[in-house]
N, C-alpha and C positions, 0 to 999 in steps of 0.2 A: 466727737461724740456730742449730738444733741440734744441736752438735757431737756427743755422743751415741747421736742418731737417726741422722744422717746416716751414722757409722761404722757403724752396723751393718747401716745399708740397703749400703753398699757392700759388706761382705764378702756381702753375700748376691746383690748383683746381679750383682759382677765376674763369677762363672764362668762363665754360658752367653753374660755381655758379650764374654769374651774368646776366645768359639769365633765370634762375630758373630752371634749369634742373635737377640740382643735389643738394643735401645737406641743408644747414636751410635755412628758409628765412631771411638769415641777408646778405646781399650782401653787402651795403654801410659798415659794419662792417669789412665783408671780403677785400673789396677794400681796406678800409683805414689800414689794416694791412699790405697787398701785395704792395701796394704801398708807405707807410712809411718806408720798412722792420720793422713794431713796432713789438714785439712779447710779448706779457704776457701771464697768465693762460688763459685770452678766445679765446687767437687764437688756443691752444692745446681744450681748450674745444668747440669750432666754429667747428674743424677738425676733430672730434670725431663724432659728427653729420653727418657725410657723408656717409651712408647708407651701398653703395657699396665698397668705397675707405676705409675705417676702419677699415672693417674686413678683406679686404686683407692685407693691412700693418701691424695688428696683426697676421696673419698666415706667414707672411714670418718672421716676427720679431721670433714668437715661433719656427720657422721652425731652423732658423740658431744661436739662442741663444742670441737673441737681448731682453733684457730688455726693450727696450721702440721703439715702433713700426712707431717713428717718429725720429728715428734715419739715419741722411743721406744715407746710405748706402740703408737700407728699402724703406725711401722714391724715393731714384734713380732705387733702382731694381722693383719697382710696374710698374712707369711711365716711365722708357726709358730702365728698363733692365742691369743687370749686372752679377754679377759672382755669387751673391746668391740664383740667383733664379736656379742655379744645386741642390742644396744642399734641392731640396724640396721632402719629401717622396711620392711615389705614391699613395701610399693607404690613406694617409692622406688628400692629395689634391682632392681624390673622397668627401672622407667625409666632408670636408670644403666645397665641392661647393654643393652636398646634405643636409646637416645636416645646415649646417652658412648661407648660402647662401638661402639656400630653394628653388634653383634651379629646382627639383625633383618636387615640386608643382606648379612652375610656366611654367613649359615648358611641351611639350607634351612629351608623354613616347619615341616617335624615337628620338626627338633631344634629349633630357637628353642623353639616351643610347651611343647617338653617341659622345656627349660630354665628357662621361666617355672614350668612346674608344681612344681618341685623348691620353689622359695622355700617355700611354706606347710610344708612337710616339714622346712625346718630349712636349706633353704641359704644360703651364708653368702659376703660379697666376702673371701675367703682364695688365697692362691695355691693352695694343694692345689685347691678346689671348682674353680678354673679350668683348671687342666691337667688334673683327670680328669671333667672336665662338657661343659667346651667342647672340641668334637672337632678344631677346629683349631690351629696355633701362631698367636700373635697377634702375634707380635715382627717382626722381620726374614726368616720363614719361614714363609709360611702353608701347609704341611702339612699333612695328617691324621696328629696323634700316632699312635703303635706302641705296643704295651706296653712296648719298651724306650727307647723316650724319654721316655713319662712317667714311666719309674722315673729316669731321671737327671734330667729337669724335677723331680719331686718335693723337696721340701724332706724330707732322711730323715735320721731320727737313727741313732746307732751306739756299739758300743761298744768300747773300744780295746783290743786285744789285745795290740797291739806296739808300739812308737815306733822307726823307723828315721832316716835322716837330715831327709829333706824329705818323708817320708809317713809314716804311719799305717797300719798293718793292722788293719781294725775286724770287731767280726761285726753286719753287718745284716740284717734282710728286703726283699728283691726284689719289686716288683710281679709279679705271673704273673696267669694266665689258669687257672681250673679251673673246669669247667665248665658253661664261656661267660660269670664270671664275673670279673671283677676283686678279687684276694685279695692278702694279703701272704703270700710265700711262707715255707719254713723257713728259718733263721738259714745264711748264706754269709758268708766270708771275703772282703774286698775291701780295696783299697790305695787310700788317698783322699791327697791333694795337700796338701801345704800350703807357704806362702813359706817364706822362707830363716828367720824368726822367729819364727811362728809357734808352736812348741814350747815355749822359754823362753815368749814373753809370756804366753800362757794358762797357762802352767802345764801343762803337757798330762801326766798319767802314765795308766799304764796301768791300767784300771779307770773311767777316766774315760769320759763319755756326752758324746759331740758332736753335731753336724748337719750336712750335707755337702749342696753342691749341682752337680749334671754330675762328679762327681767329686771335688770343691775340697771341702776342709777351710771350717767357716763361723766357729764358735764352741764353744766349749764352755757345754753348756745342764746347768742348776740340775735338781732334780727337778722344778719346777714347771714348766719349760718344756719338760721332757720328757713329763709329764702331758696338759698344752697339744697340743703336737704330734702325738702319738698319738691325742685324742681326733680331732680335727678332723682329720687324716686317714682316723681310719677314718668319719668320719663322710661324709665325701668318698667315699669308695667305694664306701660304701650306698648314695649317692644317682647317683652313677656305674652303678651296676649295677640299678635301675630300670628296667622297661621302657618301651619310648616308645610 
């Protein structure tokens, strides 16, 4: 058990966990882990129950030789992307999203098809590639995302303008739509969430670059993983904006 991994896959899973979007219904259980940092057996078994986020983190884990698939590196490369998500075979990543995923039955035959075509062009098992590739919600909500849900599904970073009691005023970019494209829009003011301690423990001042998810305050990210996350989203929206 990876006390480490497992802390950061919870701050990043808790927030669409606790709108019920995704994963068990145990939110209050999820909360009170992400936000004590507690970790034992049911936070790795709370995180196992994530339908879609599971079986990714087990394919990248098998991909690059990771024994345990909540090991930080996995968990950094699913959600903001890093160096091992190169090292993923093509022909494997068909069959993970056909075969695991069941992809193939839930979509129609043009988008699956076009889904498979994307791999040789660079696509990659990341959350960004799956909320703006796969046109439906895979969690608790099989919807057809909107632009404004995939900008709150997105994993997006920001920067802090203010620090108030239990939020943050940041400036981000917005998913939008320009024409009939998928773009990041100009830089907006938004108030993102975060627990009662959040502020002290990170350290949080103003000037600082975080990641936010549905709203929820996730981490404060290095330059590196700020690098990380901007590529591999926009690389995600290139391949989003493809025709089929």
């Amino acid at each position: 058990m990876n006390a480490n991994g497992l802390n950061l896959c919870l701050r990043y899973a808790f927030p669409p966990n606790s709108l019920s979007l995704c994963g068990p219904e145990r939110n209050k259980d999820l909360q009170y882990y992400s936000e004590n940092t507690s970790i034992d057996q049911g936070t790795e078994d709370l995180l196992s129950q994530f339908s879609t986020l599971y079986p990714y983190l087990s394919f990248i884990a098998y991909e690059n030789n990771f024994r345990d698939p909540f090991h930080p590196e996995v968990v950094e490369a699913y959600w903001l992307g890093n160096y091992y998500l190169t090292n993923i075979s093509m022909t494997n990543f068909s069959r993970y999203l056909k075969d695991t995923l069941c992809l193939k039955k839930s979509l129609s035959f043009k988008i699956f098809n076009n889904l498979l075509e994307k791999i040789p062009k660079g696509a990659i098992p990341s959350h960004a590639f799956h909320v703006l590739n796969v046109y439906i919600r895979t969690g608790n909500v099989n919807n057809p995302h909107t632009i404004n849900t995939m900008d709150s599904c997105m994993i997006k970073w920001g920067f802090i303008r203010k620090i108030l009691h239990n939020s943050l005023i940041i400036e981000t970019e917005p998913l939008e739509v320009k024409n009939y494209k998928i773009v990041l829009g100009p830089p907006v003011l938004r108030n993102i969430l975060c627990f009662n301690n959040d502020i002290p423990k990170y350290k949080l001042k103003e000037g600082d670059f975080i990641s936010f998810h549905w709203g929820q305050f996730c981490e404060k990210i290095n330059r590196k993983k700020l690098i990380n996350l901007r590529f591999y989203t926009n690389l995600s929206i290139k391949l989003a904006n493809q025709k089929t």
